[in-house]
N, C-alpha and C positions, 0 to 999 in steps of 0.2 A: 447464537449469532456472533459472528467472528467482526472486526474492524472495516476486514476487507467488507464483509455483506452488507455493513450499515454505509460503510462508502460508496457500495452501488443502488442505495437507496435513495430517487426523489421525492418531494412532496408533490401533491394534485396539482400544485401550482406551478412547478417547473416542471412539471410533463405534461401540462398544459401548454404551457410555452414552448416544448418542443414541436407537438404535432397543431401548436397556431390555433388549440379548440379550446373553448372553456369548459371548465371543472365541472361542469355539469355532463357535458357531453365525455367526458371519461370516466364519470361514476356510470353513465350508464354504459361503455365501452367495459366497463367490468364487470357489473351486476347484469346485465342483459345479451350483450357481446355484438356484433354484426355478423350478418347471414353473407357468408362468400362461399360461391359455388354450391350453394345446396346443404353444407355445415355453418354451427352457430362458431364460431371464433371468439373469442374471451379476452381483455387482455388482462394481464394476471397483476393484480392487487391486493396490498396487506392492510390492517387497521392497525395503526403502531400509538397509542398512550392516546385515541381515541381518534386521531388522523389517519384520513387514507396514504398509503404510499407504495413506490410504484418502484420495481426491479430496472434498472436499465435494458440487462436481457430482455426480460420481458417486453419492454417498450421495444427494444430489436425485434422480437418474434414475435410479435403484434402488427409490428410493419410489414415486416416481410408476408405472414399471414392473410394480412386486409391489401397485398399489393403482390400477387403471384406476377405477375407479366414486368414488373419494376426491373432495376436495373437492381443485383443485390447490392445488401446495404454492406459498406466495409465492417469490418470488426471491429467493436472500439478497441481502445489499447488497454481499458481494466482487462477486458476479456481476454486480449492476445496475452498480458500479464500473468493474468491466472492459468490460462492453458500453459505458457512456459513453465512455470514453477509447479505445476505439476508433471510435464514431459519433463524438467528435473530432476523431480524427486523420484520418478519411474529411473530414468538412468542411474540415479546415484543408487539406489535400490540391485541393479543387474550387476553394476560395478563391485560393490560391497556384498554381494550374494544374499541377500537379505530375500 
């Protein structure tokens, strides 16, 4: 686990606080999932030193997920971050003939 992936990490309680539900109702959004459209949906959670915690991604593709017809959600900027610095290190890679 790199800086950046513990930086896209929340606890139950601030992903709580983002989608306004209590920690309960996201333990079972992980362990159980919700039924949209006929598929179970999950949203993807770790147990870190014996706490649950929760991807940001994840928390994005859990939205998007449990809300097909929404308006999409923008990118956060970790994500837009990481995908630049990878479209980066692909060009410097073509540049350098690597």
């Amino acid at each position: 686990m790199t800086t950046a992936d513990i930086d896209q990490l929340r606890s139950l309680t601030q992903a709580a606080a983002v989608f306004k539900r209590k920690k309960a109702t996201l333990l079972n959004w992980i362990n159980r999932g919700v039924v949209v459209n006929g598929s179970r949906v999950k949203l993807q959670g770790c147990r870190v030193g014996g706490l649950w915690m929760v991807y940001v991604d994840a928390m994005d593709a859990f939205m998007r997920a449990t809300n097909p017809d929404a308006v999409p959600v923008p990118e956060s900027p970790t994500a837009q971050a990481k995908r630049f610095a990878a479209d980066k290190q692909r060009a410097l890679k073509l540049i350098r003939g690597n």
